[in-house]
LOVEX-755273 format. One record per residue: residue in one letter; x, y, z of N, C-alpha, C, O in turn. Coordinates in steps of 0.2 Angstrom, whole numbers, plus 5000, padded with zeros to 4 digits. Last residue first. Layout:
BEGIN
[atom "A", [X, Y, Z], [X, Y, Z], [X, Y, Z], [X, Y, Z]]
...
This chain:
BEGIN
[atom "X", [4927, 5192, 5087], [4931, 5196, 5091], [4928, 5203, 5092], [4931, 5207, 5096]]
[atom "X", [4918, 5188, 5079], [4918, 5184, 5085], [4921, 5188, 5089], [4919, 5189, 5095]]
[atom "X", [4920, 5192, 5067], [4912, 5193, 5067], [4914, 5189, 5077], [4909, 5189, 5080]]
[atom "X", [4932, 5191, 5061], [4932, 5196, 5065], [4922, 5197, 5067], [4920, 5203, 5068]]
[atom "X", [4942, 5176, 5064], [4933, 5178, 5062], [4931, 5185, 5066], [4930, 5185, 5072]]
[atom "X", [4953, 5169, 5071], [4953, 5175, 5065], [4948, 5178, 5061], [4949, 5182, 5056]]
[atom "X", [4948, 5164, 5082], [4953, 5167, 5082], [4953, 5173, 5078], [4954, 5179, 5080]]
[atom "X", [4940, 5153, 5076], [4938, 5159, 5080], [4941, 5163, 5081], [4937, 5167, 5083]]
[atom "X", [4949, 5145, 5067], [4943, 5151, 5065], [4940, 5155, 5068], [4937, 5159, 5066]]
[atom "X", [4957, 5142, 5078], [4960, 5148, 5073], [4956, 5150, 5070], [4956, 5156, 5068]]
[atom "X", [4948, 5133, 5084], [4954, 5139, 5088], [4955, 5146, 5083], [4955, 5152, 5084]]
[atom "X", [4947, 5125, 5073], [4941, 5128, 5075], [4943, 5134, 5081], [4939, 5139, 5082]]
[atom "X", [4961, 5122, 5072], [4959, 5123, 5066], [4951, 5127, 5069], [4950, 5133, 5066]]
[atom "X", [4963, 5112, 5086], [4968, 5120, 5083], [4964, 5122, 5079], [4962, 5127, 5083]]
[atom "X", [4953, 5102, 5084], [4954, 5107, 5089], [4958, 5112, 5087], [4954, 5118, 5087]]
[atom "X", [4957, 5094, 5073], [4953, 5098, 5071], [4951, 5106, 5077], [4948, 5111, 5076]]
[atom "X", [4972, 5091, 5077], [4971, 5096, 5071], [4964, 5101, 5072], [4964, 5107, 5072]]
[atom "X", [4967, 5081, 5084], [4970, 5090, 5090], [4968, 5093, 5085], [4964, 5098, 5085]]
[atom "X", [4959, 5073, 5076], [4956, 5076, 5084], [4958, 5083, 5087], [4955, 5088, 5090]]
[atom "X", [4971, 5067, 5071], [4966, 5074, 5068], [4962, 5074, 5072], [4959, 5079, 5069]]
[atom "X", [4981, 5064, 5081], [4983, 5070, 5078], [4977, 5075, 5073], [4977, 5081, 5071]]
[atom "X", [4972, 5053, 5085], [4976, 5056, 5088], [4977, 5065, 5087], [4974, 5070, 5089]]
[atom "X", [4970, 5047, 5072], [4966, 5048, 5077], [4967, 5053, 5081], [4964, 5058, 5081]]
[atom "X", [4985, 5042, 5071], [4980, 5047, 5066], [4974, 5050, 5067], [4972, 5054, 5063]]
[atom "X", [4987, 5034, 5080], [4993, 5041, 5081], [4988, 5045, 5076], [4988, 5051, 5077]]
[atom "X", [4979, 5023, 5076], [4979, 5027, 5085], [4982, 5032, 5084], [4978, 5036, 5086]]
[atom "X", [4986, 5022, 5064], [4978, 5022, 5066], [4977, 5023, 5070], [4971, 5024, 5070]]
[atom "X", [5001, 5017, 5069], [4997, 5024, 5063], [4990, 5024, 5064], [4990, 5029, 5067]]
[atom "X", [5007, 5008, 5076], [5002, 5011, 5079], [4998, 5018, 5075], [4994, 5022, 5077]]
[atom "X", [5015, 5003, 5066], [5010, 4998, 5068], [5004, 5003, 5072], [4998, 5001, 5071]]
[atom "X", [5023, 5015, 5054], [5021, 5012, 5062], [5016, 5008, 5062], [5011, 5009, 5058]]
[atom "X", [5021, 5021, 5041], [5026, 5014, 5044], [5025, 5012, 5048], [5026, 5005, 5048]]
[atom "X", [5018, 5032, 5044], [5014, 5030, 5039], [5013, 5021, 5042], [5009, 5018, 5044]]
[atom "X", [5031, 5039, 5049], [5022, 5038, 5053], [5019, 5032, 5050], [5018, 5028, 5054]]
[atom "X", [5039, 5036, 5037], [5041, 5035, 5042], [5035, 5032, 5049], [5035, 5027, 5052]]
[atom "X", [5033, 5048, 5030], [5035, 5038, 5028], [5035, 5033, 5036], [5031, 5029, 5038]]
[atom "X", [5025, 5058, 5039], [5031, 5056, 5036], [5031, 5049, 5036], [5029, 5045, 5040]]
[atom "X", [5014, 5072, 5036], [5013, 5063, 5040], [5019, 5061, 5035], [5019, 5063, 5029]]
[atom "X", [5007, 5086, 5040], [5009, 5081, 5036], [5015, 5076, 5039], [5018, 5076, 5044]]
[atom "X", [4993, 5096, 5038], [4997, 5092, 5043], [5001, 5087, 5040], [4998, 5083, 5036]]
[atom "X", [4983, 5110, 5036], [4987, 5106, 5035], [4991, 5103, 5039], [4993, 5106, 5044]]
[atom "X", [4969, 5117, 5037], [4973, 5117, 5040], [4976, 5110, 5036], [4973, 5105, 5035]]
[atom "X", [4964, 5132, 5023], [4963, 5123, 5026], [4969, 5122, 5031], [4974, 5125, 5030]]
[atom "X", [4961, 5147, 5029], [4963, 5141, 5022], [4962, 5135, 5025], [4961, 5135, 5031]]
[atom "X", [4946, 5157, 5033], [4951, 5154, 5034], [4956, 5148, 5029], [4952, 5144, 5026]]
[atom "X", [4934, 5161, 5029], [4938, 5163, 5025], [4944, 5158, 5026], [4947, 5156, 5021]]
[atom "X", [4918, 5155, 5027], [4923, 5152, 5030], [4929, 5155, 5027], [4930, 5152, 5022]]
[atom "X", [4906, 5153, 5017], [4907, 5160, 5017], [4912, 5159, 5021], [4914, 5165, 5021]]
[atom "X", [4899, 5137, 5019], [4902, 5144, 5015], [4902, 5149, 5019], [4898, 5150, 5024]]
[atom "X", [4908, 5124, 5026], [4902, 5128, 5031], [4904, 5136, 5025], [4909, 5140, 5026]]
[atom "X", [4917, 5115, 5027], [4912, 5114, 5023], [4907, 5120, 5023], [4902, 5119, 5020]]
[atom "X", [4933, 5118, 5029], [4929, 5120, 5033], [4924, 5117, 5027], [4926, 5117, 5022]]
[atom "X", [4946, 5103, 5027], [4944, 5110, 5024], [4937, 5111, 5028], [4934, 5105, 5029]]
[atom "X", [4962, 5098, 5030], [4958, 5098, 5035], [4953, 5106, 5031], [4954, 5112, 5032]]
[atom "X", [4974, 5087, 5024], [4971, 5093, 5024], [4964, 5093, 5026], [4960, 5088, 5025]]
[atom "X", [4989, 5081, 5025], [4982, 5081, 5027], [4979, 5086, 5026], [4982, 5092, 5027]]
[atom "X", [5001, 5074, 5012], [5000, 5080, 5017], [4993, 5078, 5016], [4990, 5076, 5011]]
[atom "X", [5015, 5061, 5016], [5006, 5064, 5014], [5005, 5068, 5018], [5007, 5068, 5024]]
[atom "X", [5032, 5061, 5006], [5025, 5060, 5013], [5017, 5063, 5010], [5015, 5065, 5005]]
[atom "X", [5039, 5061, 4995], [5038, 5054, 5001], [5033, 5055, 5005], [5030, 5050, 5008]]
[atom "X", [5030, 5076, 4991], [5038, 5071, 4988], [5036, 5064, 4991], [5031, 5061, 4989]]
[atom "X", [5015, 5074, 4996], [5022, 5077, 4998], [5027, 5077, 4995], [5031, 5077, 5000]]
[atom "X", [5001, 5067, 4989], [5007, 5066, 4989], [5011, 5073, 4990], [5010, 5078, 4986]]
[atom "X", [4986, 5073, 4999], [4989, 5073, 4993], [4997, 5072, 4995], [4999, 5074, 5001]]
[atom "X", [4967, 5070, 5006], [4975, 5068, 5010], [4980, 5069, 5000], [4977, 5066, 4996]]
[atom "X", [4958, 5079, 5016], [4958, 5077, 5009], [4964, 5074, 5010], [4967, 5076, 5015]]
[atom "X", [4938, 5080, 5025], [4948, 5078, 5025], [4949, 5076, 5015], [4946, 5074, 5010]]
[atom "X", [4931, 5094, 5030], [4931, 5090, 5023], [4938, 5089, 5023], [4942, 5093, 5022]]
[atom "X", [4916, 5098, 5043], [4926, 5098, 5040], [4925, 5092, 5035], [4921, 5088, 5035]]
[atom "X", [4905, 5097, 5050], [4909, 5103, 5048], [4916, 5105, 5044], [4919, 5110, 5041]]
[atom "X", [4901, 5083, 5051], [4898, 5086, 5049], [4898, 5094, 5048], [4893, 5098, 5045]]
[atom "X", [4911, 5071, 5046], [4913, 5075, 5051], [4908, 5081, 5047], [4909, 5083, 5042]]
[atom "X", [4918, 5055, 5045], [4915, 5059, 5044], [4915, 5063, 5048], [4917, 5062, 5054]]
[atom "X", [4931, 5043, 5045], [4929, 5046, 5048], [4927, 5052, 5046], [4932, 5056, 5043]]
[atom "X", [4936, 5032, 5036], [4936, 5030, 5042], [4933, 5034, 5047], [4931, 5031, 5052]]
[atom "X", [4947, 5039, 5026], [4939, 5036, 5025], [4935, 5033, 5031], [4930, 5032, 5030]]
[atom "X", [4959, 5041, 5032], [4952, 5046, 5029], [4944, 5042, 5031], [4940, 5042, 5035]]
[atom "X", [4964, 5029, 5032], [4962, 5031, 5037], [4956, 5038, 5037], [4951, 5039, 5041]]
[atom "X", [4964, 5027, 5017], [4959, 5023, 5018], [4958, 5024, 5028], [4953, 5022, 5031]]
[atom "X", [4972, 5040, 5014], [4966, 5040, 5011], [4960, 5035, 5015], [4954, 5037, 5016]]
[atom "X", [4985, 5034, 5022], [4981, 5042, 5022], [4973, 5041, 5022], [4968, 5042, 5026]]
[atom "X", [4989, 5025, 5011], [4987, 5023, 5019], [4982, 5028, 5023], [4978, 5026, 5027]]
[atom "X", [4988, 5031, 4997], [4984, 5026, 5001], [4984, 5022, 5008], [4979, 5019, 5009]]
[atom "X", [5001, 5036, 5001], [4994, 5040, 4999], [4985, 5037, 5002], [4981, 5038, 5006]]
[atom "X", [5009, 5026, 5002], [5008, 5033, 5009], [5002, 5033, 5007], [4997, 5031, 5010]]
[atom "X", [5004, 5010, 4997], [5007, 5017, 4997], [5006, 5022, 5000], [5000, 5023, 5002]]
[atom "X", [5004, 4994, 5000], [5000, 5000, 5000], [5005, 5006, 5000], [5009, 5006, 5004]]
């Protein structure tokens, strides 16, 4: 199986009725991308990227859980952050 496809089939694994995962080739790594579904959203997509190396681990599917859980924490941080309709 390939990074991409390691990415993609953990993707696939988990919906989310505000955010839209996409996973694309880095050189060797995958990068995550984390996009808002909700129009008019200025913000850019948050990214995250997962090295060969990650991919390779036995515990990748615990550690990618993990990491898109905080991502999506950070990312709803930063839209309220930078939403001058909240501040």
């Amino acid at each position: 199986m390939t990074p991409l496809e390691t990415v993609t089939e953990e993707i696939a694994k988990y919906e989310h009725p505000y955010f839209e995962f996409s996973a694309t080739p880095k050189g060797d790594d995958v990068e995550l991308c984390i996009h808002s579904k909700i129009p008019g959203v200025l913000s850019p997509a948050y990214r995250i990227t997962f090295s060969e190396r990650d991919l390779k681990s036995t515990q990748f599917p615990w550690t990618f859980q993990k990491l898109l859980y905080g991502c999506l924490t950070d990312y709803v941080v930063e839209l309220f952050t930078k939403n001058p309709m909240t501040g």
